[in-house]
ZAMARGU-4260 file (C-alpha; in steps of 0.2 Angstrom, whole numbers, plus 5000, padded with zeros to 4 digits):
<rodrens>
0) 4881/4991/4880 | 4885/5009/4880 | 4885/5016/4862 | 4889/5035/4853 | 4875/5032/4841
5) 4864/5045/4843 | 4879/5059/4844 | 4888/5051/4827 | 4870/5051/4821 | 4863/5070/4825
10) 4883/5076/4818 | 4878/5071/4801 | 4860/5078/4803 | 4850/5061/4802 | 4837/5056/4809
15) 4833/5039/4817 | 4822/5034/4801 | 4837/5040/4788 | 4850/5028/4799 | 4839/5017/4798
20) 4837/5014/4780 | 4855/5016/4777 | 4856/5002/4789 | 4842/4990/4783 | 4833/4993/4798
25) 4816/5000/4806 | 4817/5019/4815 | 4810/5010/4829 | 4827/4997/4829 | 4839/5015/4827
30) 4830/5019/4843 | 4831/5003/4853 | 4851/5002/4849 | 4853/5022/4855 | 4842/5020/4872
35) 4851/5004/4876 | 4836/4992/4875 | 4847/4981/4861 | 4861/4975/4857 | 4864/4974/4838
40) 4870/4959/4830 | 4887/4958/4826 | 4883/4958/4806 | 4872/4976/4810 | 4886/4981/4820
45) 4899/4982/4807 | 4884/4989/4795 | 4884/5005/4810 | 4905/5007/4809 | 4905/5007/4790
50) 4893/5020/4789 | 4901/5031/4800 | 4919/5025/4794 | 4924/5021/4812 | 4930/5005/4821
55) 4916/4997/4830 | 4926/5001/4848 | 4922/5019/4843 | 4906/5015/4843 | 4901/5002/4858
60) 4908/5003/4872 | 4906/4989/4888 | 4897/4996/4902 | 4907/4987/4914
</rodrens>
């Protein structure tokens, strides 16, 4: 799944560790999610639009 984490993210300034508290995850997690090596739950999902006050279709995008 494609995603516009990392862009959204370095807009604001944060880093992978500050997403990641904000989120209730590790930096390492933030990292898996923007390189496309996971797929957040649906739960951590909605955590990700909330903080960047965004629908989640703004955020994932299907890669096919």
């Amino acid at each position: 799944m494609m995603n516009r984490l990392r862009e959204l993210r370095a807009e604001r300034g944060w880093s992978q560790g500050d997403l990641g508290e904000q989120l209730g995850v590790s930096r390492q997690s933030v990292n898996a999610i923007e390189t496309g090596k996971y797929d957040p739950s649906l739960p951590l999902a909605f955590r990700i639009a909330r903080v960047f006050g965004q629908p989640i279709e703004a955020i994932f995008q299907d890669e096919g």
